[in-house]
C-alpha positions in Angstrom: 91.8 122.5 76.7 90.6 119.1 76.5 92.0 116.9 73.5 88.5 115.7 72.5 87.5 118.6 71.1 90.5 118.6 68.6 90.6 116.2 65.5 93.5 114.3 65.7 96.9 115.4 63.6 97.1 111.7 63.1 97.1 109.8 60.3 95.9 106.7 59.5 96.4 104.1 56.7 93.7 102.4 54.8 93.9 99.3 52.3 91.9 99.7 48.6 92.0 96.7 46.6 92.3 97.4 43.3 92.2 95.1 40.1 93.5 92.8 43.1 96.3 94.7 44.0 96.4 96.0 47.3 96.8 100.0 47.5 97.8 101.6 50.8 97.1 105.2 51.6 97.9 107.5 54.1 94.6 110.1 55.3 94.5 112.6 57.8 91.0 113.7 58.9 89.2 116.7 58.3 88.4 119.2 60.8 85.0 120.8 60.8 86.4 124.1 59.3 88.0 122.6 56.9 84.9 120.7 55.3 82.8 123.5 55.9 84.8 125.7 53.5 85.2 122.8 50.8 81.5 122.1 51.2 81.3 126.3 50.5 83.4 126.4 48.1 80.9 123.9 46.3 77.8 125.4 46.5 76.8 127.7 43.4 74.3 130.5 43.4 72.9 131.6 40.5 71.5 134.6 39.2 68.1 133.6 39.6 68.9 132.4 43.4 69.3 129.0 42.0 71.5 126.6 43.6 73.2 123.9 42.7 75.9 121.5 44.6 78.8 120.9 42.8 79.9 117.3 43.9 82.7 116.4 41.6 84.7 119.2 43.0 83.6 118.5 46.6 85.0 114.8 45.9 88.2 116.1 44.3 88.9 119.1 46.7 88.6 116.5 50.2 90.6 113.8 48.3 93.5 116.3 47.6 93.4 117.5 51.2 93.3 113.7 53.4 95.2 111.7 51.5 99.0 112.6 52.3 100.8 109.6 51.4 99.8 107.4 48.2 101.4 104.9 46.0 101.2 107.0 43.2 102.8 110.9 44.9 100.6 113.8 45.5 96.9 113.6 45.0 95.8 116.2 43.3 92.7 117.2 40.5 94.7 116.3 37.3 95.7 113.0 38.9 92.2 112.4 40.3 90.7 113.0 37.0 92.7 110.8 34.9 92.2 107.6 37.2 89.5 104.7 36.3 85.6 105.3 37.3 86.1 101.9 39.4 89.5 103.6 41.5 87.2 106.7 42.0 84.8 105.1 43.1 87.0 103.3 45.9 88.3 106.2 46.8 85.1 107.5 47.6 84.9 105.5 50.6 87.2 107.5 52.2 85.3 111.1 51.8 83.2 112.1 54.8 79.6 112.5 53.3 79.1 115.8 52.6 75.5 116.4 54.1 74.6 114.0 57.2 71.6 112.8 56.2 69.3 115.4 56.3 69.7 116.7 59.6 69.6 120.2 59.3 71.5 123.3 61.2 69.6 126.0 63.1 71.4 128.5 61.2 68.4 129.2 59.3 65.8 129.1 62.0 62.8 126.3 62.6 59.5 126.2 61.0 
């Protein structure tokens, strides 16, 4: 099979400047699959067939799973919940969006 199809088991290194401080970190990008169960994994039905998108975990769960190499050891929830809104925030940057801008599936059908 062709090697276009596959994401790349690469990673590659991105600069954050911080309180002006250069941070390097190490991400690896995420395969379809893989976002699509984090992005699952963050939607909430309720009981009234309400739903609501839980964002904060959808931030938290792709930060834990690209970033592989980082300054301060393994990212994980408790880490990424202690840091400053203004480090959050840059990290950010480096989260695929979640929904592409309203383009919609035909999963459900047309109207």
């Amino acid at each position: 099979m062709s090697e276009i199809w596959f994401v790349e088991d690469e990673t590659r290194e991105e600069t954050i400047v911080f309180e002006g401080k250069e941070i390097k970190v190490k991400v690896r990008p995420l395969s379809w699959a893989r976002k699509n169960q984090i992005l699952s994994s963050c939607i909430n039905i309720s009981q009234d067939n309400g739903m609501a998108f839980n964002f904060d975990k959808y931030m938290k769960d792709t930060l834990c799973e690209i970033i592989v190499d980082a300054p301060w050891g393994k990212t994980n929830h408790l880490f990424l919940s202690r840091i400053k809104p203004e480090l959050g925030s840059l990290l950010e940057k480096l989260v695929p969006k979640a929904f592409d801008g309203g383009k919609n599936s035909d999963f459900f059908g047309q109207e």
